[in-house]
C-alpha positions as CSV (number, residue, x, y, z in Angstrom):
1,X,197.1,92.0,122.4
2,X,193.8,90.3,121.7
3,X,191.5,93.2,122.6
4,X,194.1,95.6,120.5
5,X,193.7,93.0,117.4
6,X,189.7,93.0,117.6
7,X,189.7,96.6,117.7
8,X,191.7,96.9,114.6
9,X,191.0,94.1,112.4
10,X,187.0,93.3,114.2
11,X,183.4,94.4,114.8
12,X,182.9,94.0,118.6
13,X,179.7,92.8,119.8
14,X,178.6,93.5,123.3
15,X,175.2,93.2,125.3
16,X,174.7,95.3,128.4
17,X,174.9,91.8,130.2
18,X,178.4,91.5,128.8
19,X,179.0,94.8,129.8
20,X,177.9,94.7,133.4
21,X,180.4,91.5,133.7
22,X,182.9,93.0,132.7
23,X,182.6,95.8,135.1
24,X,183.2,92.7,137.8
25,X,185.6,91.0,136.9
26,X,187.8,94.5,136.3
27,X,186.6,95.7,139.5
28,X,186.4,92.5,141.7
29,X,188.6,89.9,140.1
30,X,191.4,92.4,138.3
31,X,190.6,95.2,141.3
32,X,191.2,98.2,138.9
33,X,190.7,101.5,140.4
34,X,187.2,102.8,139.4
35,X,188.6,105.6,136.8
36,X,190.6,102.6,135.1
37,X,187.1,100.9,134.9
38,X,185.4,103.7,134.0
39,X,187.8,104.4,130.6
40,X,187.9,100.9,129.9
41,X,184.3,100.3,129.6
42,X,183.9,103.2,127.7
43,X,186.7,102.2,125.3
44,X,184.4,99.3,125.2
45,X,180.7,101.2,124.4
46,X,182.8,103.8,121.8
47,X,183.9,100.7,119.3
48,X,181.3,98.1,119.9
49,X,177.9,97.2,118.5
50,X,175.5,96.6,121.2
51,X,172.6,93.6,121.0
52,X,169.9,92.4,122.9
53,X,170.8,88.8,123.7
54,X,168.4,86.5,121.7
55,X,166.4,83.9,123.9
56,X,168.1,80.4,123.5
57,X,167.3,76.8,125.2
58,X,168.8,76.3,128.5
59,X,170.1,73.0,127.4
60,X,172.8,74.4,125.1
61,X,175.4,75.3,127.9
62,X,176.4,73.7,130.8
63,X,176.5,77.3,133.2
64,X,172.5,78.2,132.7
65,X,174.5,81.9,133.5
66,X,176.6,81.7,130.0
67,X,173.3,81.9,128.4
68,X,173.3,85.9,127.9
69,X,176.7,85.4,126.3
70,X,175.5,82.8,123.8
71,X,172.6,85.2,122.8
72,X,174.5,88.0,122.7
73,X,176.5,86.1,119.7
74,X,173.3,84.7,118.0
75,X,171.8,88.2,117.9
76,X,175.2,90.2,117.0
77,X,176.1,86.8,114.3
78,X,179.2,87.1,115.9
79,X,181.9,85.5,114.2
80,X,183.6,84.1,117.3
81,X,183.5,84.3,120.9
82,X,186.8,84.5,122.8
83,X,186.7,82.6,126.1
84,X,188.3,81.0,128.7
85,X,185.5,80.1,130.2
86,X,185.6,76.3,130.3
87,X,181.7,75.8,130.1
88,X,181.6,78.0,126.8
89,X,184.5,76.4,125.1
90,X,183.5,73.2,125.7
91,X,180.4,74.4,122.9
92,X,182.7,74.7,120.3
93,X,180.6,75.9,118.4
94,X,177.0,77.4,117.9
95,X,175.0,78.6,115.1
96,X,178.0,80.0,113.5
97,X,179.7,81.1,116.1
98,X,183.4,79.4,116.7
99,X,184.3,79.4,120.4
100,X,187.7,79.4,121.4
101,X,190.3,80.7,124.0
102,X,192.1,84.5,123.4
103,X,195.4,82.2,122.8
104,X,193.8,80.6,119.6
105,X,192.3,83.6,118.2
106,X,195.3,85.5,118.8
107,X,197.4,82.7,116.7
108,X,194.8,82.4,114.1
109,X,194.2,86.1,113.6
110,X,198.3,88.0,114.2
111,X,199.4,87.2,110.8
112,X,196.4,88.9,109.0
């Protein structure tokens, strides 16, 4: 529901870092059959911008490995960064980019 609401309503903003995550969790966490992969990452490149992660301090997260995803939003001015990854939400909030779980946006963005 969330993905279907940032399609409609949303600019998505990727990074090839992003990207290549993705591709593991589907395949090694979710264990998607590689076609399913395949279509879904390419549902992905068709309606998304794609950025160059900006260079940011270390210091700012917790996970020195969520530091692609925080430049990816500094360098696509994302809006907001749907997570549930403890070490990002945790941020709150950086450089104008609200941080929050799918459940929140979800609640804050289904009665646009």
């Amino acid at each position: 529901s969330v993905f279907e609401l940032c399609l409609e309503k949303h600019e998505l903003i990727v990074s090839e870092f992003l990207i290549k995550e993705l591709r593991g969790k589907l395949v090694k966490k979710i264990q998607l059959p590689q076609d399913a992969v395949e279509e879904i990452l390419q549902l992905y490149a068709k309606n998304s911008k794609i950025v160059i992660p900006a260079t940011i301090e270390n210091e700012i997260c917790r996970d020195p490995g969520d530091i692609p995803v925080i430049g990816t939003c500094v360098s696509g001015r994302a809006q907001f960064l749907i997570s549930g990854d403890k070490d990002l939400l945790v941020i709150g909030n950086f450089e104008g980019t609200r941080i929050i779980t799918p459940r929140e946006f979800y609640e804050l963005h289904k009665m646009e």
